[in-house]
C-alpha positions in Angstrom: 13.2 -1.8 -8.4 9.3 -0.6 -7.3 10.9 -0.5 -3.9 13.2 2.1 -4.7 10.9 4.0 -7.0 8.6 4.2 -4.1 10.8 4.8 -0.9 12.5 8.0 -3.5 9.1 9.1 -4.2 8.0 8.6 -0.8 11.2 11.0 0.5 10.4 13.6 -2.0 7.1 14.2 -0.9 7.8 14.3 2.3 10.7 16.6 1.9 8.3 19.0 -0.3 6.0 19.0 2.8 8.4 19.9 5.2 10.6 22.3 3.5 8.3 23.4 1.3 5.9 25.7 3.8 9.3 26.7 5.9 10.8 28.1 2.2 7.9 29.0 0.7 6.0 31.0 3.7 7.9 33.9 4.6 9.4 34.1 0.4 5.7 34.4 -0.4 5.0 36.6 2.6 8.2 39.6 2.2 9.0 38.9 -1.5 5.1 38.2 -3.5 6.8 39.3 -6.5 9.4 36.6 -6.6 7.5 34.3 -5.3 5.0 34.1 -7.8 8.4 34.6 -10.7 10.1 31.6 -8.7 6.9 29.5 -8.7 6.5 29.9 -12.4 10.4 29.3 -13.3 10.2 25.7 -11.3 6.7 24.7 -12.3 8.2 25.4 -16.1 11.4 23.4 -15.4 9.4 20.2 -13.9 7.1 20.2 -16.8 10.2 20.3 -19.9 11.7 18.0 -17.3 8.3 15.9 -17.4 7.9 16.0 -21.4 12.0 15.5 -22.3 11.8 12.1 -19.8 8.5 11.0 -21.6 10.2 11.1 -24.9 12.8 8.9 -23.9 9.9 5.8 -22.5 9.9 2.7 -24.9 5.5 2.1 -25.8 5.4 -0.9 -23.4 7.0 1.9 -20.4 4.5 4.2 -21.1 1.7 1.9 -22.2 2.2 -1.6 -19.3 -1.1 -3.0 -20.6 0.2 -3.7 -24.1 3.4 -5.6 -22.6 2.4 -9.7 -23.0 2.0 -11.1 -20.0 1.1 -7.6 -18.2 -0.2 -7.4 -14.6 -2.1 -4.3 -15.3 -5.7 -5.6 -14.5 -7.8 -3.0 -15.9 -7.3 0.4 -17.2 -10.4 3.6 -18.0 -13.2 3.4 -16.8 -14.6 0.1 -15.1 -18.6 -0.4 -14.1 -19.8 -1.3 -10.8 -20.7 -4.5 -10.1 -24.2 -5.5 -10.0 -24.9 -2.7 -13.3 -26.7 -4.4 -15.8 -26.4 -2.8 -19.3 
């Protein structure tokens, strides 16, 4: 499951990167107006998207490092080695 979370991540980016200048260039350069209206509009959408999805995470999908028997090796902040307190 990583695998495909990260090869459909991977092909998202790069599909912002290239279609995203080629779309984005000339709209921005002829049409500033709606441009800046369509920017808003999708930046809006992504973050309801965002919140609505997080909703629907269980505490341990949101949270790994409470799951027992977790992998997550550290989380915050972590001091450098060699710091003495």
């Amino acid at each position: 499951m990583a695998g495909q979370y990260n090869s459909a991540f991977a092909l998202v980016k790069q599909l912002a990167l290239a279609v995203g200048p080629a779309v984005g260039g000339p709209l921005g350069a002829s049409l500033p107006g709606p441009y800046v209206v369509t920017f808003f509009l999708f930046s809006l959408g992504i973050s309801v998207l965002a919140v609505r999805l997080g909703r629907q995470l269980s505490v341990v999908q949101d949270q790994p490092w409470r799951a027992k028997g977790s992998l997550v090796v550290a989380r915050g902040s972590v001091e450098p080695v060699g710091v003495e307190a």
